[in-house]
Every structure is written in structure tokens, then in C-alpha cells.
C-alpha positions as CSV (number, residue, x, y, z in Angstrom):
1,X,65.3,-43.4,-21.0
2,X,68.1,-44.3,-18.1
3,X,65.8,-46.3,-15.6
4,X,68.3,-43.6,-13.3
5,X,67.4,-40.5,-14.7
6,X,65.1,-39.4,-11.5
7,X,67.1,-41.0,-8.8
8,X,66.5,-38.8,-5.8
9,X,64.6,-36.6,-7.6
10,X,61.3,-35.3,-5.7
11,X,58.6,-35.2,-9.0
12,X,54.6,-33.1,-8.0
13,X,51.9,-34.2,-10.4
14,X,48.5,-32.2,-10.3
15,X,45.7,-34.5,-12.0
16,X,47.5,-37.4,-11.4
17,X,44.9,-40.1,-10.9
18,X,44.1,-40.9,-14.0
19,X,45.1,-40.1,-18.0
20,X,48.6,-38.6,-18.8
21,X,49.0,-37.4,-15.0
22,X,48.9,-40.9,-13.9
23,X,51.1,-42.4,-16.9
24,X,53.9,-39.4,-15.9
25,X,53.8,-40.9,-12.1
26,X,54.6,-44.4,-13.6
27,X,57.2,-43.1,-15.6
28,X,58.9,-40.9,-13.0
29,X,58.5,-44.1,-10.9
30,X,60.1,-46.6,-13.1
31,X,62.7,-44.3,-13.9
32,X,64.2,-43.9,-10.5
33,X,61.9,-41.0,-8.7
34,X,62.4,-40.9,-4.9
35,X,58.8,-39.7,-4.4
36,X,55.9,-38.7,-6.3
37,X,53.5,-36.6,-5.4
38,X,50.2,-37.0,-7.3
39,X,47.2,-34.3,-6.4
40,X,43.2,-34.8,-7.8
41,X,39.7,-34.4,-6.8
42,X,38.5,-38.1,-6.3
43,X,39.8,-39.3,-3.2
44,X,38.6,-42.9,-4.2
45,X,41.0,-42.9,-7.2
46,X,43.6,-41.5,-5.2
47,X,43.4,-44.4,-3.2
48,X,43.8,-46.5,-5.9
49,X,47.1,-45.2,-7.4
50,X,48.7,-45.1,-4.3
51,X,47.3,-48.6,-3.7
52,X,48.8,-49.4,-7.4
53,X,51.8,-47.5,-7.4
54,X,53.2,-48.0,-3.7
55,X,55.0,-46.3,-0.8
56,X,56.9,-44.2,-3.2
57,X,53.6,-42.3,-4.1
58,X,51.8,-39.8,-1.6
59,X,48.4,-39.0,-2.8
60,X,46.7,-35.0,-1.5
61,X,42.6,-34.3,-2.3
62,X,42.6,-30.7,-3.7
63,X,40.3,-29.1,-6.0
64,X,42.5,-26.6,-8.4
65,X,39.7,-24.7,-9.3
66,X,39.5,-23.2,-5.7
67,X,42.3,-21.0,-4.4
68,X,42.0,-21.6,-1.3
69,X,42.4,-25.7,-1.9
70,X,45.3,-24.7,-3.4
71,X,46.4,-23.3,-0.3
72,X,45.5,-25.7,1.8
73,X,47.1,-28.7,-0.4
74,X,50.2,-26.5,-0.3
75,X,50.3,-26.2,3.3
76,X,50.5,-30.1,3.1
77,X,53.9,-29.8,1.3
78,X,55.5,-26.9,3.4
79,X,58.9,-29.3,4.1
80,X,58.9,-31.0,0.9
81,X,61.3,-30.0,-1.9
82,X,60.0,-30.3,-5.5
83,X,62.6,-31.3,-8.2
84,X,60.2,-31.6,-11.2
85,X,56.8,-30.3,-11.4
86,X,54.3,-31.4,-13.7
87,X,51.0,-29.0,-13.9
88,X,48.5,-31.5,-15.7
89,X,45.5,-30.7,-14.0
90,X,43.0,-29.7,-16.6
91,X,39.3,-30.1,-18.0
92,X,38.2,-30.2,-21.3
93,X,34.3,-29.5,-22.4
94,X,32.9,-28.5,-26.0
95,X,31.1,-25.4,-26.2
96,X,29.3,-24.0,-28.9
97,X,29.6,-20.1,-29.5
98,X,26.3,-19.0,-29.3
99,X,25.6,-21.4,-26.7
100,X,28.0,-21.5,-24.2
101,X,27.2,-20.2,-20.6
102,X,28.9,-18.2,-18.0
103,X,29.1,-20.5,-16.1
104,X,30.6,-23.4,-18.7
105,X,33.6,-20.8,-19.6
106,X,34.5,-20.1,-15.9
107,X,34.5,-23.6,-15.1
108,X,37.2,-24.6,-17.7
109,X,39.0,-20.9,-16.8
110,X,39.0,-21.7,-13.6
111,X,40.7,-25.1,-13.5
112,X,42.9,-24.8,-16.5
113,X,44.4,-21.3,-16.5
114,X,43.7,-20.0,-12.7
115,X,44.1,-23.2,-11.1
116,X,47.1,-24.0,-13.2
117,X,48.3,-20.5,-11.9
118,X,47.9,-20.8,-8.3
119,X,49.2,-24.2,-8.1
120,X,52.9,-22.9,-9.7
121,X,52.8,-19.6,-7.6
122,X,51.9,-21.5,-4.3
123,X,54.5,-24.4,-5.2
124,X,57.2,-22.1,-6.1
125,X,58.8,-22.1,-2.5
126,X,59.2,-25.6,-2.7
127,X,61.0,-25.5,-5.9
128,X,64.8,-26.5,-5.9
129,X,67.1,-24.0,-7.6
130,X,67.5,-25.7,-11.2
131,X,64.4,-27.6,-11.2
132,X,62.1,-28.3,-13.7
133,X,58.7,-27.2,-14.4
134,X,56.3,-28.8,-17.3
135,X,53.0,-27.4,-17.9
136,X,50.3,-29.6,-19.8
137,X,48.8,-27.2,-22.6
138,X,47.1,-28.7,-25.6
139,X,47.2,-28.5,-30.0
140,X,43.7,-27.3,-29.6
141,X,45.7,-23.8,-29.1
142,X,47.5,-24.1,-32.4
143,X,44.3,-25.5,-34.8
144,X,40.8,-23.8,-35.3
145,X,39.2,-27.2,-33.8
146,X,35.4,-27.0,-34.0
147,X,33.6,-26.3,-30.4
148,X,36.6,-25.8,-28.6
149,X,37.0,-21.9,-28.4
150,X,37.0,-21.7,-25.1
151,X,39.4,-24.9,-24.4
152,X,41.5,-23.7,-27.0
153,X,42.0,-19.9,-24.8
154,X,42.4,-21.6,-22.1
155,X,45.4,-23.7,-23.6
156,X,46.8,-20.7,-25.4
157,X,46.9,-19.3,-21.9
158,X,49.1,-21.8,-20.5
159,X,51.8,-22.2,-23.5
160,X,51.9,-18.2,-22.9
161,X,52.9,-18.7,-19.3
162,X,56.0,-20.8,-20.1
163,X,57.7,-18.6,-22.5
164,X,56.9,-15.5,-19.4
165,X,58.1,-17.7,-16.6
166,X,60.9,-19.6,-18.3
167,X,62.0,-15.2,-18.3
168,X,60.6,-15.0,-14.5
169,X,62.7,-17.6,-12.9
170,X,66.1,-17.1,-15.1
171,X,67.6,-16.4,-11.9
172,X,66.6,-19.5,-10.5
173,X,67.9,-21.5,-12.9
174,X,64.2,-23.2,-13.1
175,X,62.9,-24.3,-16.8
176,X,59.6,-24.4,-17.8
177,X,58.6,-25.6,-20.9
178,X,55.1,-26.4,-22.1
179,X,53.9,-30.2,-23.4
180,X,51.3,-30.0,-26.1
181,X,49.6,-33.2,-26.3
182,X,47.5,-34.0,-29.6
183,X,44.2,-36.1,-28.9
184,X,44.8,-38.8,-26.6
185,X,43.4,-42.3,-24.9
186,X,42.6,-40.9,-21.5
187,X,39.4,-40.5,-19.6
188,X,38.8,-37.0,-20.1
189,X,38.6,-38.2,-24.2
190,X,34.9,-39.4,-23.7
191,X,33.7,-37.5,-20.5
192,X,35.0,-34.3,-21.8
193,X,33.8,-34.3,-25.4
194,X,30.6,-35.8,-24.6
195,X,30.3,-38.3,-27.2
196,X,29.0,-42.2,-27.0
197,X,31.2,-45.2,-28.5
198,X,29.9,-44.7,-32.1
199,X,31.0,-41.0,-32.3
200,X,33.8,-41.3,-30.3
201,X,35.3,-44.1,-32.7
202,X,34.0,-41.7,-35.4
203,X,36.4,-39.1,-34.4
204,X,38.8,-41.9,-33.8
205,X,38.8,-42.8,-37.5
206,X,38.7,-39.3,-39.0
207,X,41.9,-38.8,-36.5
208,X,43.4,-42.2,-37.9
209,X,43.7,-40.3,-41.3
210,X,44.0,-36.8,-40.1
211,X,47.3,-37.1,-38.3
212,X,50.3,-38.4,-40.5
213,X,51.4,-41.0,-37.6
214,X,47.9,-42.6,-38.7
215,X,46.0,-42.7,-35.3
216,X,45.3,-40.7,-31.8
217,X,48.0,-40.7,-28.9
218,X,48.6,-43.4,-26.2
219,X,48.9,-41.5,-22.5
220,X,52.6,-43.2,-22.0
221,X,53.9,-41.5,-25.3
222,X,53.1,-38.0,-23.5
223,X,54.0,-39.4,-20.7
224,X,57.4,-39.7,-22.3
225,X,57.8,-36.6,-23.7
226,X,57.2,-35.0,-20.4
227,X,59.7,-37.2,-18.7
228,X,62.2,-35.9,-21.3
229,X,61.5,-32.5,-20.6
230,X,62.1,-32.7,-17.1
231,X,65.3,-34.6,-17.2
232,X,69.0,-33.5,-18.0
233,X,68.9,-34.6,-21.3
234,X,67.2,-31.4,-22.0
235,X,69.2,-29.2,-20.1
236,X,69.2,-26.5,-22.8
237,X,65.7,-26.7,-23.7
238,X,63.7,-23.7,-21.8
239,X,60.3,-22.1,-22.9
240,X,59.3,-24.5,-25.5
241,X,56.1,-25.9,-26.8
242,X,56.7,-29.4,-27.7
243,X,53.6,-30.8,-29.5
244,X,53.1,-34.4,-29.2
245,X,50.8,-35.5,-31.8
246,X,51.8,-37.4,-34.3
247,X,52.8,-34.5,-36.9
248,X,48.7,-33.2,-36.5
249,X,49.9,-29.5,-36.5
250,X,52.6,-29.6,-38.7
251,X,50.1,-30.2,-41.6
């Protein structure tokens, strides 16, 4: 991509400490961003990607599960205008039907499709007319993956808000298309799924023959796809679902 494409541009990242969020900020960064904006929980890890990244990077504690965070982290943004905005913020859990607790489905309802929500709605103001806005779904929404019903709603609901909001903000001249990451090397991978090294390199291997391109995503290649997305290079490209995964649900 033109190390250019982003000059001046004004990029928001929510869940950008760590995983894809954080490989997005680098990109937009190394690719000529004026200023990210990266949002998370851990305020220690915050610390360290602005630490890592530098005085382009401005780093805001929120938790996106809360409204009223969401509010708050807003109100931190009130003068800032958003040229891209990247809603990444997710969590991932198994559940088993049968099994699962209120609780456990709220908690991934909560961050990934309410959270996810509230942070477009409350951002929108700060949008520029013909920005850009990427939402971070997943393949679990488009395979019958084992233990992941509730993950996999959750997802579905986000890929259903781009093709509504793409409609929404026509008049705006704001896109929002939807990147659908197959399994990837981030964090979340292990503390999400719950497995230790020998059945996580288990699933690893069964992924290896599983997916035609032969093994699991790195967290820059999504990071990629997101960054072409949100540039001019897809100018005409509005409401999509682009799965990045290695031709898994093509097969």
C-alpha cells in the first residue's frame, strides 16, 4: 500500500492494545496516519502502545460493554474529527448449548454487538462526511463452528449492521463495510477459547489442513485488509463482508 495513503487522515481504533486492533494502528501509522486513536480496558497496555508507537498515538481507558463508558470516552473526543473508524473491540468465549449461562451470553452480547453499537452511534458526530467505517465481524457467522453459537450471533449481528448502515449514512457519503477475519494469532486465540499449548496447537494443525492457504492468520494480514478497506482504493466498495481467511469459507 502507498506508505501516503492516510496522510492527514484522523484513524479511531476500539480494542487497540493488543491483536488485530493493535496491528491496524501500526499500519495506519506506517502508512501516513496523522493520529491514531486506540481505546481498551487495560490501562497498563495502553501505556505500552503509546509508549511503542509514539506521539502520533493517543491512548483512552473505556470499557465498551458499559454505555455509559462509551459516553464518557466520547466526551474525550468532542473536537476530534474521525476519518476512518475501525470498531475491533470484541470478546470471544466458547459456550456449550446446554451449558451456557445468562450471564456468559450477556457478557459477549454486551461487548460485541451493544458495545460495538454505542461506540458507532456515539462516534458518529465526529465522523467526516465521506469517511470510512470498518466493523470487525468474524467467519464463525458464516460456518456451524462447534461451541460458538453464541460468538457466532453475536458476529452475524455486526455483518448485519454494515449492510443497514452502509443504507443509513448514504447521505453522508460514509462506507461501512464489515472485515471477517478467519482464526488468527492474537491474544484473544488462547484466553478466549480456553485451551493450553497442546490443544491449542491441536486446533492449529487441524486448521493447517482445514483452510486451503494451509495454516491460521497472521494479525498484520487482517490488519491489511482493513487498511484497504478504509482507503481510496476501495472507494466503490460499500456494505461488504470481506472474509479474510485463507479460502476457509469458501470450501
Amino acid at each position: 500500500m502507498n506508505t501516503k495513503a492516510f496522510y492527514a487522515k484522523t484513524i479511531f481504533i476500539s480494542g487497540g492494545s493488543s491483536g488485530i486492533g493493535l496491528a491496524g494502528a501500526k499500519h495506519f501509522i506506517d502508512n501516513g496516519a496523522a493520529h491514531v486513536y486506540i481505546c481498551g480496558r487495560d490501562q497498563n497496555k495502553l501505556a505500552q502502545v503509546k509508549q511503542s508507537l509514539g506521539e502520533r498515538v493517543s491512548v483512552l481507558q473505556a470499557d465498551l460493554s458499559q454505555v455509559d463508558s462509551i459516553a464518557r470516552m466520547a466526551q474525550q473526543l468532542m473536537d476530534v474529527k474521525i476519518d476512518v473508524l475501525f470498531a475491533n473491540a470484541g470478546v470471544a468465549e466458547n459456550n456449550v448449548l446446554g451449558d451456557t449461562t445468562e450471564a456468559q451470553f450477556d457478557a459477549s452480547f454486551d461487548t460485541n454487538v451493544k458495545g460495538l453499537f454505542f461506540t458507532v452511534q456515539s462516534l458518529l458526530p465526529n465522523m467526516v462526511d465521506g469517511g470510512n467505517i470498518i466493523l470487525n465481524a468474524s467467519v464463525a457467522s458464516n460456518k456451524g463452528m462447534n461451541y460458538l453459537s453464541v460468538y457466532s450471533a453475536t458476529k452475524a449481528a455486526v455483518r448485519s449492521f454494515a449492510r443497514t448502515w452502509c443504507n443509513d449514512l448514504k447521505g453522508r457519503k460514509i462506507r461501512v463495510n464489515t472485515i471477517s477475519p478467519g482464526v488468527t494469532e492474537t491474544p484473544i486465540l488462547q484466553t478466549g477459547l480456553k485451551m493450553n499449548e497442546e490443544s491449542l496447537a491441536g486446533l492449529k494443525q487441524f486448521l493447517g489442513e482445514a483452510v486451503p492457504a494451509g495454516r491460521i492468520a497472521a494479525a498484520e494480514e487482517i490488519a491489511h485488509a482493513v487498511g484497504f478497506l478504509a482507503s481510496d482504493a476501495a472507494s466503490f466498495v460499500n456494505g461488504v463482508e470481506l472474509c479474510v481467511d485463507g479460502g476457509f469459507t469458501q470450501i
